[in-house]
C-alpha positions as CSV (number, residue, x, y, z in Angstrom):
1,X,-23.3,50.9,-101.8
2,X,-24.0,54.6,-101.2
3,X,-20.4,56.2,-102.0
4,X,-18.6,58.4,-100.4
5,X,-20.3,61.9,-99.1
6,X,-18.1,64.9,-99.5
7,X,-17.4,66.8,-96.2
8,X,-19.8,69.8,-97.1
9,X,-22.9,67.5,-97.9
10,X,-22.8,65.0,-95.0
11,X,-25.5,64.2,-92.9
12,X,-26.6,65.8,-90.0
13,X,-29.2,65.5,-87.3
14,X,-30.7,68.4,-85.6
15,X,-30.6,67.9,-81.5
16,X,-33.9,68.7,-81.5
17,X,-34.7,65.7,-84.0
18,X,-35.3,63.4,-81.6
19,X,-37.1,60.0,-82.2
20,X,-40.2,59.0,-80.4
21,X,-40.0,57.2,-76.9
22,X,-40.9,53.6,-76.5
23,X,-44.8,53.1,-77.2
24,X,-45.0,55.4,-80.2
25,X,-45.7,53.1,-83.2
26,X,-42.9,51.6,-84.9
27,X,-41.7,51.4,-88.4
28,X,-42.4,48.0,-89.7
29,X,-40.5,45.5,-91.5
30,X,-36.7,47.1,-90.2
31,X,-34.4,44.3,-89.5
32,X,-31.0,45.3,-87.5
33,X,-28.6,42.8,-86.5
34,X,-26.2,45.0,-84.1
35,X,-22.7,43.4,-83.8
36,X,-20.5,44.4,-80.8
37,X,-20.2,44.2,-76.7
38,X,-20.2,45.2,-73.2
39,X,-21.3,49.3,-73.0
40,X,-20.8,49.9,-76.6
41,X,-23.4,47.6,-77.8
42,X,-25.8,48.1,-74.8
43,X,-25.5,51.6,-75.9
44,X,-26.4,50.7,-79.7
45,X,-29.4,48.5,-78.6
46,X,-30.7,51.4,-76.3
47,X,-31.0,53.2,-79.4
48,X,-32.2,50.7,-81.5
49,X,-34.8,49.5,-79.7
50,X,-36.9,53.0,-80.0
51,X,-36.4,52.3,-84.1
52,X,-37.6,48.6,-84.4
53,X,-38.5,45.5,-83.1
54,X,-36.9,43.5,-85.7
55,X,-33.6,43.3,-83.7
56,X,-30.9,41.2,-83.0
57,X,-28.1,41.6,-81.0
58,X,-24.7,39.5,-81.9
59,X,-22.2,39.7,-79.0
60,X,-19.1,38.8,-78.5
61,X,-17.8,35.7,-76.2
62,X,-14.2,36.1,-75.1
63,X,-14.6,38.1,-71.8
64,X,-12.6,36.6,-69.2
65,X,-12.7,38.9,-66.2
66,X,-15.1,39.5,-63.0
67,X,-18.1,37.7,-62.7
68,X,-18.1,35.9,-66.5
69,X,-14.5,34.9,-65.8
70,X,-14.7,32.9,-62.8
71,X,-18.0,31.5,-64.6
72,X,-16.1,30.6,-68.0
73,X,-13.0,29.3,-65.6
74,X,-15.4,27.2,-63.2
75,X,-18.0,25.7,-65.4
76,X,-16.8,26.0,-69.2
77,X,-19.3,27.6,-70.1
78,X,-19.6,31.0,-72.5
79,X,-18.8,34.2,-70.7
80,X,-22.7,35.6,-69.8
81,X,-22.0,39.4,-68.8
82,X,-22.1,40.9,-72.4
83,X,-25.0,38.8,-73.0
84,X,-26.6,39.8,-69.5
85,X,-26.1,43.5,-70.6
86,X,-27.5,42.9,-74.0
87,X,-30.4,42.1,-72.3
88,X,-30.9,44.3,-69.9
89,X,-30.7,47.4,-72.9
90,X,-33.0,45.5,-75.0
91,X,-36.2,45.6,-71.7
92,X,-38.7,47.9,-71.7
93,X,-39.7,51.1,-70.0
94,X,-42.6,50.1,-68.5
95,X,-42.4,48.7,-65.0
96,X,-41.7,44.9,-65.6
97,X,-39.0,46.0,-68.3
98,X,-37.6,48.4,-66.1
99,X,-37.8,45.7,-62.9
100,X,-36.4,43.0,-64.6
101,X,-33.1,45.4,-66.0
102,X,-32.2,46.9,-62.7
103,X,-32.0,43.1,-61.0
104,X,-30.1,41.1,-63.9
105,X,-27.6,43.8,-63.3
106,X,-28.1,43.8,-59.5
107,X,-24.4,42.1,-58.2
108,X,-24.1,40.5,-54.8
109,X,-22.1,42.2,-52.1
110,X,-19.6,40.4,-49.5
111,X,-16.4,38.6,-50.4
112,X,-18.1,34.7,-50.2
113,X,-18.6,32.9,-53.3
114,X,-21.4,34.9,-54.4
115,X,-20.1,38.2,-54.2
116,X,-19.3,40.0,-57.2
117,X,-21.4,37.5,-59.3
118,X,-24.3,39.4,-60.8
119,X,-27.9,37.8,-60.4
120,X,-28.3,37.6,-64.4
121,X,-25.3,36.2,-65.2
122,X,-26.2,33.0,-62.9
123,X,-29.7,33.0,-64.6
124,X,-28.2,32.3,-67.9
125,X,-25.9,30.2,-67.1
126,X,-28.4,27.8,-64.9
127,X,-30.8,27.7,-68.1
128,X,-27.7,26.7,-70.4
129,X,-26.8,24.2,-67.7
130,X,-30.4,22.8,-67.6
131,X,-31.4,23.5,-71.6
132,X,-27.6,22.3,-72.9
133,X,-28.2,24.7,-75.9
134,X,-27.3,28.5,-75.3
135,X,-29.1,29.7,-78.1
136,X,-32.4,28.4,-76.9
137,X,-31.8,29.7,-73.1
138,X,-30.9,33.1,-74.3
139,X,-34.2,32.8,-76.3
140,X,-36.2,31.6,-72.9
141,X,-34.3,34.5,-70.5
142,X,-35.4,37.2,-73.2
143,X,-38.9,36.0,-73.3
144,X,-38.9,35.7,-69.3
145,X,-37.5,39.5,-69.2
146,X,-40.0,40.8,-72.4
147,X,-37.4,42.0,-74.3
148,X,-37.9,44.0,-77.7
149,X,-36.1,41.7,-80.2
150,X,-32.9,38.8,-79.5
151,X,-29.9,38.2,-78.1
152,X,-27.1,35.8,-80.1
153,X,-23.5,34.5,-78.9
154,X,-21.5,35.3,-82.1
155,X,-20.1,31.9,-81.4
156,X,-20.9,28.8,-79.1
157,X,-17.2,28.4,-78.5
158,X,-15.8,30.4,-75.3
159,X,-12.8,32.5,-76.9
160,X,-9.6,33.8,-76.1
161,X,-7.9,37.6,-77.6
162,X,-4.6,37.5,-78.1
163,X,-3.1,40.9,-79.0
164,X,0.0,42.1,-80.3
165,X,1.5,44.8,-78.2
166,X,4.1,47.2,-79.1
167,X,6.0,49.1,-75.9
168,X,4.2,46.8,-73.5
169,X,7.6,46.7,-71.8
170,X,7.9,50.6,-71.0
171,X,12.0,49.5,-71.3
172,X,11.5,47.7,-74.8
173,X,9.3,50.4,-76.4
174,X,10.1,49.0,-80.1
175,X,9.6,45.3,-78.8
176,X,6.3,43.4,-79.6
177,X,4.8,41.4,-77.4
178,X,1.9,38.9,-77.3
179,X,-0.7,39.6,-74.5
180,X,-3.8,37.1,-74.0
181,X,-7.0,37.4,-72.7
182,X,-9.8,40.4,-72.7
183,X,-9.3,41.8,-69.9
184,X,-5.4,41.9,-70.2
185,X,-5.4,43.3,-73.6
186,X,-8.0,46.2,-72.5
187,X,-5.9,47.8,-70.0
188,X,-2.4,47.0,-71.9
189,X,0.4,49.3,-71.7
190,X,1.8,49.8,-75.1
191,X,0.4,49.8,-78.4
192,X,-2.4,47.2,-79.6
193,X,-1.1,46.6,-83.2
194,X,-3.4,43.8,-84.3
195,X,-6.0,40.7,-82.6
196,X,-6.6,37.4,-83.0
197,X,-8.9,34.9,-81.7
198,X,-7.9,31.7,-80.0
199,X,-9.1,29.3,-80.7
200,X,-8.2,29.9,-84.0
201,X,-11.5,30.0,-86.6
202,X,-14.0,29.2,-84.4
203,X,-17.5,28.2,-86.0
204,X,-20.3,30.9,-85.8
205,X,-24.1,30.8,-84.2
206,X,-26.0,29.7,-87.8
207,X,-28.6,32.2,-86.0
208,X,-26.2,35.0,-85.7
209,X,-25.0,34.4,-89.3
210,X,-28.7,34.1,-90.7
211,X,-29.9,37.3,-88.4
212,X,-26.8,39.3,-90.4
213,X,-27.9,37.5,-94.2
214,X,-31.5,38.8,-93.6
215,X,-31.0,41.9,-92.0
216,X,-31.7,45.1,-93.6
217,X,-29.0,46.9,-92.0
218,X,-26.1,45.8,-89.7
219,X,-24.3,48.2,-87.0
220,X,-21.3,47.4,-86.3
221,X,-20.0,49.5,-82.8
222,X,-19.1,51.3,-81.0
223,X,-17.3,49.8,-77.9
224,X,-14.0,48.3,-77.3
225,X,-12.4,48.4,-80.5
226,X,-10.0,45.3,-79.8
227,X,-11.8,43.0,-77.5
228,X,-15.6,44.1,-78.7
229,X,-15.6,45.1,-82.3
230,X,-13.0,43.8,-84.3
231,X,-13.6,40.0,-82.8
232,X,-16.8,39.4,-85.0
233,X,-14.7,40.4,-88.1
234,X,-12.1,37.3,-87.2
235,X,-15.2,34.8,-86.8
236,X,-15.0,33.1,-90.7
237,X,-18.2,32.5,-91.4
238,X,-19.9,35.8,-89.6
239,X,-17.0,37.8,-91.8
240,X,-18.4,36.2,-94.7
241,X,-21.7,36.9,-94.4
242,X,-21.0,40.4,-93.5
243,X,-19.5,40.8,-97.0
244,X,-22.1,38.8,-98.5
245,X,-25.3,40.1,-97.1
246,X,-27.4,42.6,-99.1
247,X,-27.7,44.5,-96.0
248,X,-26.9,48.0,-95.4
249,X,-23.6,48.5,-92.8
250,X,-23.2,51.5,-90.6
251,X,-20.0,51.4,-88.1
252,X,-20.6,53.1,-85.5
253,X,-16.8,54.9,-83.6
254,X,-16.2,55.6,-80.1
255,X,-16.8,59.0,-78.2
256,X,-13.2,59.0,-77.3
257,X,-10.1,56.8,-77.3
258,X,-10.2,53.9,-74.9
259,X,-7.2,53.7,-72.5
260,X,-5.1,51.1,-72.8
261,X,-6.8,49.3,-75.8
262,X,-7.0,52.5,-78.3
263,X,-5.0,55.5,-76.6
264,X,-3.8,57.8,-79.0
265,X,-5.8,56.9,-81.8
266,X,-7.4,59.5,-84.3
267,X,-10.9,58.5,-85.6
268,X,-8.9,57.3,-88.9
269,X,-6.8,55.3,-86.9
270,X,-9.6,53.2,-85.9
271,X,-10.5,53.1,-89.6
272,X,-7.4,51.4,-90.8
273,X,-7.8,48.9,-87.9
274,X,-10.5,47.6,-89.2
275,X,-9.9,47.8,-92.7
276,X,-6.4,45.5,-92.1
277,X,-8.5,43.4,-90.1
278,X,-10.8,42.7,-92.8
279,X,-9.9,43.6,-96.1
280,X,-13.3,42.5,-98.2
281,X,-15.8,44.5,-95.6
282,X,-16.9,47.3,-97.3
283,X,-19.3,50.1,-95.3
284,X,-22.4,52.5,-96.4
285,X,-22.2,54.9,-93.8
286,X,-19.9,55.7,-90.3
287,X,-20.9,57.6,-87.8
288,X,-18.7,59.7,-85.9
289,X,-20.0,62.5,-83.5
290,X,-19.2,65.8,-84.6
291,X,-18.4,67.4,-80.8
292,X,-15.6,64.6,-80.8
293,X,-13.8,65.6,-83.8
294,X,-13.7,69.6,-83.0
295,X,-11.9,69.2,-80.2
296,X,-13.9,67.2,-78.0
297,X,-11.8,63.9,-77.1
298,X,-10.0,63.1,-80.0
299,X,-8.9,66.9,-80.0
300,X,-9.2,68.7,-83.5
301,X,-8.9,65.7,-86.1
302,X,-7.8,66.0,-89.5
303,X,-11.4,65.3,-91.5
304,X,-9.8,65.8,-94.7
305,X,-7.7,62.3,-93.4
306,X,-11.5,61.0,-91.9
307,X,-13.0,61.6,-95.1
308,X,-10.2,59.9,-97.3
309,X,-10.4,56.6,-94.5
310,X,-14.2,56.5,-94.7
311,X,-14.1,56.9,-98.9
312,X,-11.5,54.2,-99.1
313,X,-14.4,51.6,-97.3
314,X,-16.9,52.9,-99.4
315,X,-18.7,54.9,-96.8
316,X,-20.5,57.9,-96.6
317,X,-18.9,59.9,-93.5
318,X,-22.3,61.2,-91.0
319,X,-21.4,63.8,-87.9
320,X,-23.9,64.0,-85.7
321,X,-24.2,65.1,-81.9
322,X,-24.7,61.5,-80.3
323,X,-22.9,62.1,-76.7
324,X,-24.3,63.1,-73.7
325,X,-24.8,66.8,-73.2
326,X,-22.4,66.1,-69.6
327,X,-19.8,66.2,-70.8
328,X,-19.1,62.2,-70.2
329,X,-17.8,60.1,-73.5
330,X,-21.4,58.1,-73.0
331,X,-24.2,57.6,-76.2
332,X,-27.4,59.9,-75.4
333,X,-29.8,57.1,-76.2
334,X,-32.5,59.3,-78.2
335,X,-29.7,61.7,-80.0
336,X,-28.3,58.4,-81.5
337,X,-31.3,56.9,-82.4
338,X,-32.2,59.7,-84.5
339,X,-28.8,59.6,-85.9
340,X,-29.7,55.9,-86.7
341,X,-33.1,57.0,-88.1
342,X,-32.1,59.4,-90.1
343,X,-29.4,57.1,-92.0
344,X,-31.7,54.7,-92.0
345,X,-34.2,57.1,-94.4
346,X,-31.4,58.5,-96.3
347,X,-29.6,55.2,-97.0
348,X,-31.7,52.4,-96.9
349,X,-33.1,50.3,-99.3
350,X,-36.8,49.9,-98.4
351,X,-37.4,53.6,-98.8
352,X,-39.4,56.1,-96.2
353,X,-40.9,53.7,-93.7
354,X,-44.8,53.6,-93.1
């Protein structure tokens, strides 16, 4: 573990520190296992991909709205949007990656059966359908669209979220209630006090597991704190081997509170969330953009409070400019690469890369 970083020595990347684009050589032997879901984690991937090869993607199965909702509802099957989008970050910049992205993502129009279903979604599901194993048709659909690395169900069981709320009922502010399902609990009313996962203990990917035992470094976020962070953490055996591996861990926080899910957070709010959610995890670094914390979204936060969250998981605190220079709570893809990059060097194990 690398300890805790006082406030005056943490890490910083220069905006003009940016990572080379796609094509430049790569570093060599740097394996990421990037837990998370929906824009978040395609966000994370975007990122990753200019860093390494050696990635894996672990996403999260309990969507239940749109497209992967009627899906899941119709056929049984796991939800295929985070998947689909996991994808799509993880194709290249040349032409056939850049093809391939734009039409998994491409959605019918009209109000028939088709419309709102998006083409990619249908594509995994038909090679789960005809394969019967969705590890192995993820595997064929990210060979088919060239992707850099591999994409993982965290489990192969179809999950539900159920949260607890307090003040769902506007009349009942000190009441809490129990709200199910994703797409409920991400625009609740109220305040999401704690998650868990229905069925209750549901068996891990072995793949995703093993990708997180023999990774050098895991990221965990950012995205939807609730529905597609915190979930992996309540999957038994991927919680384990996040405590167990010898990998490095860098969480990765939001631009800006989520509505519904995480209004009115601070940054160390979202801290303690996962810290009472798992208990054991300890964390090497956390990176939090620096814009966002001097009164960007999250106003001016208290980084004395920050610094004593991030110390108490064992993690060295890293502010960085990662957002978009419009203004928009959205990842720049080559500013948070080099914020990876540059904890990568600093923090890793396997020393300057070659």
């Amino acid at each position: 573990m690398t300890g805790y970083v006082p406030a005056r020595q943490q890490l910083r990347t220069r905006p003009a520190e940016r990572v080379p684009r796609p094509g430049a050589p790569k570093p060599n032997r740097l394996r990421v296992a990037a837990l998370g879901g929906g824009q978040g984690l395609s966000a994370s991937l975007s990122a990753l991909r200019r860093l390494t090869t050696e990635l894996t993607a672990v996403v999260t199965v309990a969507d239940d709205g749109g497209s992967s909702g009627r899906l899941r509802a119709e056929l049984g099957v796991l939800p295929p949007g985070d998947l689909r989008k996991a994808l799509a970050a993880l194709c290249g910049d040349d032409e056939w990656g850049r093809t391939w992205s734009e039409v998994i993502q491409q959605r019918f129009a009209g109000t028939g059966e088709l419309g709102g279903h998006a083409v990619g979604n249908l594509l995994i599901v038909a090679l789960w359908e005809k394969l019967g194993d969705p590890v192995e048709a993820l595997d064929w659909v990210g060979r088919l669209l060239n992707v850099q690395g591999r994409v993982l169900p965290m489990s192969a069981v179809p999950l539900d979220i159920e949260a607890r709320v307090r003040g769902h009922d506007p009349l009942r502010p000190a009441e809490v209630t129990a709200v199910r399902g994703q797409a409920a609990v991400a625009v609740t009313p109220g305040t999401v006090q704690s998650i868990r996962l229905l069925p209750d203990g549901p068996p891990a990917v072995p793949e995703a597991v093993q990708a997180v035992l023999e990774a050098d470094w895991v990221v965990l976020g950012p995205g939807s704190w609730f529905t597609s962070v915190l979930p992996h953490l309540l999957v038994p055996e991927l919680a384990k081997a996040l405590t167990e591996t010898r990998a490095r861990r860098l969480l990765t926080l939001n631009l800006a509170p989520q509505p519904g899910e995480t209004e009115g957070f601070t940054p160390q709010r979202h801290l303690e969330v996962i810290a009472d959610h798992a208990p054991e995890l300890a964390v090497d670094a956390i990176l939090v953009d620096e814009r966002a914390v001097s009164g960007g979204a999250f106003g001016v936060a208290d980084l004395a409070g920050l610094e004593r969250a991030a110390e108490r998981m064992g993690a060295a605190l890293v502010l960085d400019p990662v957002a978009r220079a419009d203004g928009t709570p959205r990842h720049d893809a080559e500013l948070l690469a080099a914020a990876y990059d540059r904890i990568f060097r600093t923090h890793g194990r396997i020393g300057p890369w070659r």
